[in-house]
VMD Tcl script that builds the backbone (N, CA, C; Angstrom):
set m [mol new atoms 372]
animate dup $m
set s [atomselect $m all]
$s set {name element resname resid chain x y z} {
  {N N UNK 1 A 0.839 -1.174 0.000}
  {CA C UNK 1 A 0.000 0.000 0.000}
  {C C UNK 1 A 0.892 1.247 0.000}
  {N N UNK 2 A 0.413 2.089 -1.113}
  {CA C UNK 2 A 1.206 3.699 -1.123}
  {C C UNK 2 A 1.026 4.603 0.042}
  {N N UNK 3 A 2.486 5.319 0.650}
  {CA C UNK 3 A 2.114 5.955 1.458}
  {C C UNK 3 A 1.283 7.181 1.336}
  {N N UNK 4 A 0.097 7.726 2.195}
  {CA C UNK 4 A -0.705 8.692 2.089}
  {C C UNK 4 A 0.225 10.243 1.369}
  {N N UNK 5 A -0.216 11.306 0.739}
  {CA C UNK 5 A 0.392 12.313 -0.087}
  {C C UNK 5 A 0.655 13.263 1.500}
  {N N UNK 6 A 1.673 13.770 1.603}
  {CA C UNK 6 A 1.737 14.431 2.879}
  {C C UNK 6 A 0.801 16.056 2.847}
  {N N UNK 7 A 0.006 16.310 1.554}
  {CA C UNK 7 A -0.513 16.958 0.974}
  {C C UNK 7 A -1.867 17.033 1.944}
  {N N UNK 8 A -2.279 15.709 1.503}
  {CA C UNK 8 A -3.689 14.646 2.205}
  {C C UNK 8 A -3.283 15.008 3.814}
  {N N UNK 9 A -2.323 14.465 3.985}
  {CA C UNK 9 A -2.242 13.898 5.843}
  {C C UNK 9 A -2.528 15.664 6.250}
  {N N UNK 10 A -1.823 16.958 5.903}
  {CA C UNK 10 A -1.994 18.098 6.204}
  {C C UNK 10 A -3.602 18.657 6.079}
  {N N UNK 11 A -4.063 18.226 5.069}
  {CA C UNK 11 A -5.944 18.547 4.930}
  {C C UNK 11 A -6.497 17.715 6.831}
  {N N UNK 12 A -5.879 16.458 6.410}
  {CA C UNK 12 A -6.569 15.977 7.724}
  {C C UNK 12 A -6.568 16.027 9.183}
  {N N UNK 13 A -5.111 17.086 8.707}
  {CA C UNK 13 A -5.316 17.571 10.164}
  {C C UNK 13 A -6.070 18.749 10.504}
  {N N UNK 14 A -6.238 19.607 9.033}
  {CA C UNK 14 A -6.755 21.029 9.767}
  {C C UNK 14 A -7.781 20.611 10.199}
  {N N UNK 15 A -8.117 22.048 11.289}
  {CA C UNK 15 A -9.658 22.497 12.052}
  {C C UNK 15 A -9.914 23.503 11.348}
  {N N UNK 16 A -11.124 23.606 10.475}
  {CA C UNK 16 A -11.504 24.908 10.234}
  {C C UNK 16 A -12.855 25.341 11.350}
  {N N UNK 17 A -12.559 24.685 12.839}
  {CA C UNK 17 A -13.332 25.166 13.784}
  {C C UNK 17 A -12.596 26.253 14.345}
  {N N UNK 18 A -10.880 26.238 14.466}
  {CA C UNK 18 A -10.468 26.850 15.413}
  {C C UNK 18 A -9.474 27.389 13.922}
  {N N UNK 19 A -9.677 28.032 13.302}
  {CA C UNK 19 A -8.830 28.543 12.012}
  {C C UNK 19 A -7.896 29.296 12.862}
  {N N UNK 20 A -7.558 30.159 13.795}
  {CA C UNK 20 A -6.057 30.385 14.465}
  {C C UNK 20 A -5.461 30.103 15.171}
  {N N UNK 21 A -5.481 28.542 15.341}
  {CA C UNK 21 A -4.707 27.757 15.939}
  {C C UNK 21 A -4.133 27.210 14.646}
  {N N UNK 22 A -4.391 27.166 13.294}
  {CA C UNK 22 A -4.553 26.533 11.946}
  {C C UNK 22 A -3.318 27.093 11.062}
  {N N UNK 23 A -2.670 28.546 11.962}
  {CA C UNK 23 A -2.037 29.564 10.770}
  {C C UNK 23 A -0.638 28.907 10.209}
  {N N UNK 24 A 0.185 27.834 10.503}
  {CA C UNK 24 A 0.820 27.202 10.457}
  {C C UNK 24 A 0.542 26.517 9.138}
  {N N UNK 25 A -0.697 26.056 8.426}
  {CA C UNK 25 A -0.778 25.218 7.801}
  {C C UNK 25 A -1.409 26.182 6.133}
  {N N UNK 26 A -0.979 27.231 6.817}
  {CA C UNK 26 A -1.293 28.400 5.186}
  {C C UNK 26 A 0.015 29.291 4.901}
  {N N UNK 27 A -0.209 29.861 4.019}
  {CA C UNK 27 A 0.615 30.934 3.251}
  {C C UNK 27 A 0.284 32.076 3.799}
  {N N UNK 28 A 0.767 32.977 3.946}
  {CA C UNK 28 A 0.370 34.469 4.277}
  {C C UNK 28 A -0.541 34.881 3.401}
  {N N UNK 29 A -0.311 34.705 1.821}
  {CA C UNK 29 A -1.532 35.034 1.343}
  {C C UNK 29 A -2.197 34.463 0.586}
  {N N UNK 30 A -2.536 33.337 1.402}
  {CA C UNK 30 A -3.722 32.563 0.970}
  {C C UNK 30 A -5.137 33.084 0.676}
  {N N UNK 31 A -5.845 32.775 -0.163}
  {CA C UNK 31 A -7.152 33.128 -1.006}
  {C C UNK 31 A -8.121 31.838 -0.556}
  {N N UNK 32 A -9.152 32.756 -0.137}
  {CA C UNK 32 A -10.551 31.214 -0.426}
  {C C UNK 32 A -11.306 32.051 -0.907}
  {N N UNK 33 A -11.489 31.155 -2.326}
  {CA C UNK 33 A -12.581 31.104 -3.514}
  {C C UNK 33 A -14.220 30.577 -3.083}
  {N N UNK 34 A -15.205 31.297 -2.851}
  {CA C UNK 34 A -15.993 30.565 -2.844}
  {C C UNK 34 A -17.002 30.812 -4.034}
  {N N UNK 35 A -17.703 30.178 -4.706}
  {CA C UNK 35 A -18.241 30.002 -5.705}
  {C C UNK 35 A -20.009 29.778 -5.500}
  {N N UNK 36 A -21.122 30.492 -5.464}
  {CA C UNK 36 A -22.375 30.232 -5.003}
  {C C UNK 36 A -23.408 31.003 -5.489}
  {N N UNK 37 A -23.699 30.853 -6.936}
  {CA C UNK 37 A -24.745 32.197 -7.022}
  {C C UNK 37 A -26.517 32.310 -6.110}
  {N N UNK 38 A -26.232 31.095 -5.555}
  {CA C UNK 38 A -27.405 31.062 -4.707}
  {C C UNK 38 A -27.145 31.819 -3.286}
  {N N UNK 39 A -25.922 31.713 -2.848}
  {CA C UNK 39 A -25.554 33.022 -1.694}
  {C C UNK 39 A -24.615 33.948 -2.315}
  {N N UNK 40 A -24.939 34.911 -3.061}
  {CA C UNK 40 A -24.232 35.905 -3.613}
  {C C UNK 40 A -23.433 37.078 -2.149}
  {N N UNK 41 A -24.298 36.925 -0.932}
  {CA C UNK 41 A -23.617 37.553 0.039}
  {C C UNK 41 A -22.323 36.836 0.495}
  {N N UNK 42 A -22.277 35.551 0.104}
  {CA C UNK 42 A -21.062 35.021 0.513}
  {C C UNK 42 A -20.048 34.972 -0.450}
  {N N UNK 43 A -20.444 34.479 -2.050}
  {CA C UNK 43 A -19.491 34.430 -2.778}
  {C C UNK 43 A -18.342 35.310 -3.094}
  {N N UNK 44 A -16.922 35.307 -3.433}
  {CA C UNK 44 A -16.366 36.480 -3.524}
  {C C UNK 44 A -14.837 35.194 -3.179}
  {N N UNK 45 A -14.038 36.238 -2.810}
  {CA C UNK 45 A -12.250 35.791 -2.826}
  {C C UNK 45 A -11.912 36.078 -1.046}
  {N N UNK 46 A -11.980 35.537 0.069}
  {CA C UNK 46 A -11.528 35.672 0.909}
  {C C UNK 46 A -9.905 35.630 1.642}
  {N N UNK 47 A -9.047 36.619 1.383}
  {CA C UNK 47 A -7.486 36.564 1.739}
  {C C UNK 47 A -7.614 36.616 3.057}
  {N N UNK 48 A -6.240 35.742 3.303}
  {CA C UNK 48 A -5.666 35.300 4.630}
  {C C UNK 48 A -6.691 34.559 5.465}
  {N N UNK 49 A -5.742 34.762 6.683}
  {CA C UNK 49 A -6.507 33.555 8.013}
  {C C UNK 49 A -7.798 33.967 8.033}
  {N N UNK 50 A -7.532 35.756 8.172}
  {CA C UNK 50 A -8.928 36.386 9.230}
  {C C UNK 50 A -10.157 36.599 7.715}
  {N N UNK 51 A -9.867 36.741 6.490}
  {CA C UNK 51 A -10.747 36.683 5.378}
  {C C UNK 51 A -11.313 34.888 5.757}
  {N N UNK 52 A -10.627 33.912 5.949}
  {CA C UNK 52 A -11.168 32.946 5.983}
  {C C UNK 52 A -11.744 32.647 7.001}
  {N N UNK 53 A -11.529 32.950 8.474}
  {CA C UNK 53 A -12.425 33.260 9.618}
  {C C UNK 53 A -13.606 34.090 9.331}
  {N N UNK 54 A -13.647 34.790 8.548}
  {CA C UNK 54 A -14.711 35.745 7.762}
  {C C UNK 54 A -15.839 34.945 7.425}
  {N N UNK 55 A -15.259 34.529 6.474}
  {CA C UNK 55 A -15.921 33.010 5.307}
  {C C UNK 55 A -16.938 32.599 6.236}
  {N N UNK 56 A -16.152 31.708 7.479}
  {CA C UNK 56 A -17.040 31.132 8.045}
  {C C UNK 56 A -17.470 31.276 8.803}
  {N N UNK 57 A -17.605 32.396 9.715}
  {CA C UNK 57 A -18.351 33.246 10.509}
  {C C UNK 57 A -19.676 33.711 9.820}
  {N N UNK 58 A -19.387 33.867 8.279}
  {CA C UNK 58 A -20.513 34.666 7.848}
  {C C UNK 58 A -21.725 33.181 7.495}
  {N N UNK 59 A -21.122 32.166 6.953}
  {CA C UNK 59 A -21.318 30.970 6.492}
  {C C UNK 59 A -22.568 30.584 7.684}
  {N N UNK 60 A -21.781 30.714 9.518}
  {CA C UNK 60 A -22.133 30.109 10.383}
  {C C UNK 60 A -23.518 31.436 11.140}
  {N N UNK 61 A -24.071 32.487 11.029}
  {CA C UNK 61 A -24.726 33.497 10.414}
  {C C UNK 61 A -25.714 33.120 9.956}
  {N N UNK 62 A -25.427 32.727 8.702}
  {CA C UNK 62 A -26.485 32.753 7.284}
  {C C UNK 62 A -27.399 31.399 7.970}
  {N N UNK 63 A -26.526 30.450 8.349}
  {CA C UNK 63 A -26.824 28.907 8.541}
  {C C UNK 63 A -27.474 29.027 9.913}
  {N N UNK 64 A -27.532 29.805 10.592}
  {CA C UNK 64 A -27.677 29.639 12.010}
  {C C UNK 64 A -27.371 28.577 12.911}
  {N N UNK 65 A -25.770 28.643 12.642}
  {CA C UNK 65 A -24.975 27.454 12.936}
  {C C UNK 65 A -25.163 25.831 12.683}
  {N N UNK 66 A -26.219 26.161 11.452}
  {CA C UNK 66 A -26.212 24.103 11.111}
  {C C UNK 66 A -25.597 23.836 10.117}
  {N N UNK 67 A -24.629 24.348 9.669}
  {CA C UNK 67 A -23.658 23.933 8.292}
  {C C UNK 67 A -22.944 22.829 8.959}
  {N N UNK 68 A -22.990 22.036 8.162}
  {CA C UNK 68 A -22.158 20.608 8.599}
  {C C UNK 68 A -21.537 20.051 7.529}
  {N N UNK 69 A -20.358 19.454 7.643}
  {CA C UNK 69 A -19.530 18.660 6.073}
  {C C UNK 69 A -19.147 17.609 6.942}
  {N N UNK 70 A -20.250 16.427 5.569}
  {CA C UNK 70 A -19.214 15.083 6.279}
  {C C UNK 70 A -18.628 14.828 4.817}
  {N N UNK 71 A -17.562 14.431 5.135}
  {CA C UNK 71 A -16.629 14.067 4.419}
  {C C UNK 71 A -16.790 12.744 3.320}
  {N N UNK 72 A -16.755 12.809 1.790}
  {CA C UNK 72 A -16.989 11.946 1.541}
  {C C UNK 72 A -15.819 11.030 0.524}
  {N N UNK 73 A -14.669 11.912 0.274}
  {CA C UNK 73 A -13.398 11.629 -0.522}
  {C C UNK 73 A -12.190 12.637 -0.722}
  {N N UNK 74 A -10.955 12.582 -0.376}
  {CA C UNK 74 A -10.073 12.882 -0.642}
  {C C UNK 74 A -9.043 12.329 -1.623}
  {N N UNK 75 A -8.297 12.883 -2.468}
  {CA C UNK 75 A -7.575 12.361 -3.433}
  {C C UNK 75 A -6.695 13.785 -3.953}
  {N N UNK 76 A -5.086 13.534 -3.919}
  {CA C UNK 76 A -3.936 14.144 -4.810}
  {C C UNK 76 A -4.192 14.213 -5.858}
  {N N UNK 77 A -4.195 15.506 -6.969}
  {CA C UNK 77 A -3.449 15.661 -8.019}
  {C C UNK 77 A -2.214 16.200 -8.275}
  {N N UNK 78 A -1.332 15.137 -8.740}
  {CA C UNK 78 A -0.282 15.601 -8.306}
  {C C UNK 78 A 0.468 16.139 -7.140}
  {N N UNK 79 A 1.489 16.929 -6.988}
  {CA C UNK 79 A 2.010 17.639 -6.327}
  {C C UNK 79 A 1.331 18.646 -5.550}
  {N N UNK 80 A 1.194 19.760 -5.797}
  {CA C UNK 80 A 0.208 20.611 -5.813}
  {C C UNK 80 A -0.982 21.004 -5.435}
  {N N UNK 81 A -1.750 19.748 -5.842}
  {CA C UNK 81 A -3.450 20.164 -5.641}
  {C C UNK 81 A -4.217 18.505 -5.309}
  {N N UNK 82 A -4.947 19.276 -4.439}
  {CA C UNK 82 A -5.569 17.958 -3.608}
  {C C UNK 82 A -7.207 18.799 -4.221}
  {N N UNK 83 A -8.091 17.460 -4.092}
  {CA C UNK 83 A -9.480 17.711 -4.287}
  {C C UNK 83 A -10.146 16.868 -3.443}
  {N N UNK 84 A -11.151 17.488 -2.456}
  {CA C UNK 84 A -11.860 17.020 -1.541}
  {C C UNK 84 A -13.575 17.289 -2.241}
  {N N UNK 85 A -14.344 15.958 -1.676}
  {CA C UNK 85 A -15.568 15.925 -2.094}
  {C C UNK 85 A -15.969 15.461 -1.009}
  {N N UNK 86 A -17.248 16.692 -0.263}
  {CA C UNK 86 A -18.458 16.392 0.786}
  {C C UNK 86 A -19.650 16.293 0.324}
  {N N UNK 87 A -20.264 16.591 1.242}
  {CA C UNK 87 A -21.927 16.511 1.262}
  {C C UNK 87 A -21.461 17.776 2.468}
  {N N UNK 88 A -22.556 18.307 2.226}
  {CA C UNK 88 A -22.910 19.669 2.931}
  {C C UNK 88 A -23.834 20.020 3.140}
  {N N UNK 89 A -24.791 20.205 4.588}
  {CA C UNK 89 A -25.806 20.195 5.322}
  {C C UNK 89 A -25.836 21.319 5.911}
  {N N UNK 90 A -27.307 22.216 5.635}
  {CA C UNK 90 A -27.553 23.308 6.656}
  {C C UNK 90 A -28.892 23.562 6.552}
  {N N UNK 91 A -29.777 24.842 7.285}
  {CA C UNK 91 A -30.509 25.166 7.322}
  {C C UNK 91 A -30.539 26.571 6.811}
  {N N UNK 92 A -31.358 26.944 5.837}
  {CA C UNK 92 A -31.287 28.582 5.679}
  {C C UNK 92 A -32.741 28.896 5.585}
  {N N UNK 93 A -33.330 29.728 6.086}
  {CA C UNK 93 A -34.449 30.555 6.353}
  {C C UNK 93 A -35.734 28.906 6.303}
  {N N UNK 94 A -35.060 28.282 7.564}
  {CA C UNK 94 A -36.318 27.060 7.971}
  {C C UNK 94 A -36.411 25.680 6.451}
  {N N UNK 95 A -35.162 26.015 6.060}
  {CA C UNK 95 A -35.250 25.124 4.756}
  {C C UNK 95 A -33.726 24.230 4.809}
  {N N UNK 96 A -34.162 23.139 4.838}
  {CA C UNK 96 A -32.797 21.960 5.124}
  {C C UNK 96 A -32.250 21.802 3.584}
  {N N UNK 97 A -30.996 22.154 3.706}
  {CA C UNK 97 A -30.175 21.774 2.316}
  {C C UNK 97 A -29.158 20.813 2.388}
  {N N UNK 98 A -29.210 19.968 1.289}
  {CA C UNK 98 A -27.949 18.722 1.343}
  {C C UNK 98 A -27.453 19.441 -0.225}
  {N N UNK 99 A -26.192 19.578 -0.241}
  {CA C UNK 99 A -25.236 19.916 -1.223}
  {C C UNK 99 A -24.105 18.933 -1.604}
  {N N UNK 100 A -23.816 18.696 -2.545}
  {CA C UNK 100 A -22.384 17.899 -2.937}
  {C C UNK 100 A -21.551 19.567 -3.165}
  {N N UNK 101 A -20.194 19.487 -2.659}
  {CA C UNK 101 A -19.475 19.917 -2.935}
  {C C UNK 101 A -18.301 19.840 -2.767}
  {N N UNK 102 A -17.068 20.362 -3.344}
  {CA C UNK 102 A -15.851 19.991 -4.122}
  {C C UNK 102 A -15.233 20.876 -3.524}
  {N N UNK 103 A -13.302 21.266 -2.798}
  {CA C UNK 103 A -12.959 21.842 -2.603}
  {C C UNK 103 A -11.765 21.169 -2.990}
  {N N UNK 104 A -11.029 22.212 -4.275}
  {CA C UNK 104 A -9.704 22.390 -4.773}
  {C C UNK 104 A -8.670 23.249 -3.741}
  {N N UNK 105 A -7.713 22.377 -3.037}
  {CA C UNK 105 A -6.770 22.712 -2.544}
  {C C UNK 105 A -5.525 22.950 -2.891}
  {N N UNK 106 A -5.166 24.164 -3.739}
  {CA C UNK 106 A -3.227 24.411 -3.932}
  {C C UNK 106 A -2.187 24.407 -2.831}
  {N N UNK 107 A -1.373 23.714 -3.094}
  {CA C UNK 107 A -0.514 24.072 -2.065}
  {C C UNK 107 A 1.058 24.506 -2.631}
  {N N UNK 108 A 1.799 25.593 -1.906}
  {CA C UNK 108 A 2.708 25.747 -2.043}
  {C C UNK 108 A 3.798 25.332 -1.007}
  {N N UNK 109 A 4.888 24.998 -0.948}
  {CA C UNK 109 A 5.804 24.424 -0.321}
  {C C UNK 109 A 5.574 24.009 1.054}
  {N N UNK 110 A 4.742 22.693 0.781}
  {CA C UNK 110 A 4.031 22.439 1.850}
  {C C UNK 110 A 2.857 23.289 2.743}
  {N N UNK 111 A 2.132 24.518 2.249}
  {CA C UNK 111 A 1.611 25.118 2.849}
  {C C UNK 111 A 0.188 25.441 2.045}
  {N N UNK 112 A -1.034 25.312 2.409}
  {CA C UNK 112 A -1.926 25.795 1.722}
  {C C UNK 112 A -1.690 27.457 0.900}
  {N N UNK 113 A -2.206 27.509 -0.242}
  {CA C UNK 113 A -1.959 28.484 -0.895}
  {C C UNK 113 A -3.209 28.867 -1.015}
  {N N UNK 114 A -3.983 28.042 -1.849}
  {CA C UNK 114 A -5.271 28.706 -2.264}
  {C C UNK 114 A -6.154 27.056 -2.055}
  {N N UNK 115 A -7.458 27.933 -2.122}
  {CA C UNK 115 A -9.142 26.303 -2.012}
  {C C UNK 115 A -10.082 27.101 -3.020}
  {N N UNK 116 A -10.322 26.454 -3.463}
  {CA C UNK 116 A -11.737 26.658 -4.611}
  {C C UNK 116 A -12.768 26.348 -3.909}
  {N N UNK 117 A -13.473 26.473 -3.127}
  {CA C UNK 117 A -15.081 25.895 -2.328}
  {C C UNK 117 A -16.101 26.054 -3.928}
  {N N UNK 118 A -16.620 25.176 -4.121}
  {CA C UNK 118 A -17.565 24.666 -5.871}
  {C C UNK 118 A -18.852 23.721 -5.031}
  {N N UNK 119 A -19.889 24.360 -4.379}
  {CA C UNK 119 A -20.927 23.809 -4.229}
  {C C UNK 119 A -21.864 23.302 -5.615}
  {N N UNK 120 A -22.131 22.032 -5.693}
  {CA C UNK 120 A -23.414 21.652 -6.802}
  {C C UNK 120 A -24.986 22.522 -6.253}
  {N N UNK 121 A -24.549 23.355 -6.912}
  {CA C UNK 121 A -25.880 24.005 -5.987}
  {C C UNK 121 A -27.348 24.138 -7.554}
  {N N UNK 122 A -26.637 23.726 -8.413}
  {CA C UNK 122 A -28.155 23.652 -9.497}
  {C C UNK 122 A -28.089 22.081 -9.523}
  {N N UNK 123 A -28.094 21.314 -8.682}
  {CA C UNK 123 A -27.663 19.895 -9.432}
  {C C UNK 123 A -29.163 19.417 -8.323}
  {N N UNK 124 A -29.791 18.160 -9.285}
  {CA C UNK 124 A -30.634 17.571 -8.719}
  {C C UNK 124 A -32.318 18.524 -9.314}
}
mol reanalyze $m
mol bondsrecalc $m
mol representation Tube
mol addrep $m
């Protein structure tokens, strides 16, 4: 059996509960992409730790704290870029949503660089 991408083992450790205990495992100027024309208040380019503490502060807000990701696949491309696929659970205005979505992870020298967040949000 191949050993895990040390790419992978670094995704599995972050918390994006406690994102500044996390700053270790990014770039200074790291970007999160999020992609959603169904929450246009969220979509946009979030830089650094505290843009990504942003993200999900605003995320946890909108959701009235029921956003949930269980995890449903991780896999390397290449060097570089890891792609993670959940399911994604919340509540927004008394309405339960299940989402598939995809998050493209770059990394630069061992350090997160940039994430694409790509919810299926017309799918189904």
């Amino acid at each position: 059996m191949a050993d895990e991408h040390p790419n992978i083992t670094l995704l599995k450790r972050l918390d994006l509960k406690n994102i500044p205990a996390a700053k270790e495992f990014f770039t200074e100027d790291f970007v999160w992409h999020y992609f959603n024309s169904r929450l246009p208040e969220l979509q946009g380019d979030f830089v650094g730790l505290e843009g990504l503490g942003s993200f999900f502060e605003k995320l946890h807000h909108k959701t009235g704290g029921t956003f949930r990701v269980e995890p449903v696949s991780i896999s390397a491309a290449g060097d570089a870029l890891v792609v993670t696929h959940s399911k994604n659970s919340m509540t927004i205005g008394g309405k339960e949503i299940v989402v598939d979505a995809v998050v493209v992870w770059r990394f630069a020298e061992g350090r997160i660089a940039e994430a694409w967040d790509i919810p299926a949000v017309d799918a189904g």
